[in-house]
C-alpha positions in Angstrom: 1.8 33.1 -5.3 5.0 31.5 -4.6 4.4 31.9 -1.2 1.5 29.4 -1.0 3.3 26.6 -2.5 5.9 26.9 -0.2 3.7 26.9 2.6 1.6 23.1 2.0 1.8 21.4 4.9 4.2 18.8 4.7 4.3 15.6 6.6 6.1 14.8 9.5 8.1 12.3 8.7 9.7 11.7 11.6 6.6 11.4 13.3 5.4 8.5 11.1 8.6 7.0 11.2 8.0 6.7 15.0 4.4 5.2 14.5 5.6 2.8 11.9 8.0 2.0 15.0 5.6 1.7 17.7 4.0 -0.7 15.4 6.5 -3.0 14.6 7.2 -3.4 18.3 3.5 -4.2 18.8 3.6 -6.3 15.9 7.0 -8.4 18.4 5.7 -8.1 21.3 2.0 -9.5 20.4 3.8 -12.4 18.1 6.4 -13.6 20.8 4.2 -12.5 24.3 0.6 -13.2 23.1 -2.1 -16.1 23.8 -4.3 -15.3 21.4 -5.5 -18.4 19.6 -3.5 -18.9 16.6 -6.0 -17.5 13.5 -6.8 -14.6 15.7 -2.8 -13.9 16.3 -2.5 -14.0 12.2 -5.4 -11.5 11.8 -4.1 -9.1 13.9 -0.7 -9.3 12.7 -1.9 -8.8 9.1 -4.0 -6.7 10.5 -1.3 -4.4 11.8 0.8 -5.1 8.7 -1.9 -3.5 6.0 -1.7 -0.3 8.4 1.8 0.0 8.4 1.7 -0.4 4.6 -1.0 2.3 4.4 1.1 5.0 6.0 4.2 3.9 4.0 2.4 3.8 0.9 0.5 7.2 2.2 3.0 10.0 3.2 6.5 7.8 2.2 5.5 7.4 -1.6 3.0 10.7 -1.3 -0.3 9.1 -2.4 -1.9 11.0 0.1 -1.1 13.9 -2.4 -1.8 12.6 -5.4 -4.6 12.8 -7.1 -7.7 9.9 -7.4 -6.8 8.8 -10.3 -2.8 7.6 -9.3 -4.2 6.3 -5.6 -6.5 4.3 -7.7 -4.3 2.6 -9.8 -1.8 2.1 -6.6 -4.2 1.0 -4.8 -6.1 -2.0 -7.2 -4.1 -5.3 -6.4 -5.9 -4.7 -3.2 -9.1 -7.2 -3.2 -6.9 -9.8 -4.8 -4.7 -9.5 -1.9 -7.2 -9.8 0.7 -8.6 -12.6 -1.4 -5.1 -14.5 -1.2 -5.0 -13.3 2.4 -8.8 -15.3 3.7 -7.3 -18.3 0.8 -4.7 -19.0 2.8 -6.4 -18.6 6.0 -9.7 -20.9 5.3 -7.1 -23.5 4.2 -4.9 -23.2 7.6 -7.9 -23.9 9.6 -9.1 -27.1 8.1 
């Protein structure tokens, strides 16, 4: 029985530490390189900043293996966020 603990599948962390990478250099070069009109630019880089926080919150502080009840309570300051996040927005573009 021992043996089947031992063998879960652990994450890669190297391999997410290379997509959380990749994503912060997307996250440069589409701030510093892109034309995108400027509420679009700030969509995508929160965009791309909620995904990176996924995967950290996901495999770096093991939600992904926890059970409902935990990713629940991790993951409730969620909609007030996102309400903060289209505030701030509908009151940049007046």
């Amino acid at each position: 029985m021992m043996e089947t603990a031992e063998k879960k599948k652990q994450p890669s962390y190297m391999l997410i530490w290379f997509v959380l990478l990749v994503l912060t250099i997307v996250e440069v070069g589409v701030a510093y390189v892109s034309s995108l009109p400027r509420n679009v630019l700030i969509v995508v880089l929160v965009g791309l900043a909620i995904w990176k926080a996924t995967l950290v919150a996901m495999y770096y502080m093991h939600l992904k293996f926890e059970r409902l009840r935990l990713i629940l309570l991790a993951t409730a300051p969620l909609p007030l966020a996102i309400i903060l996040i289209v505030a701030i927005l509908l009151e940049h573009a007046r």
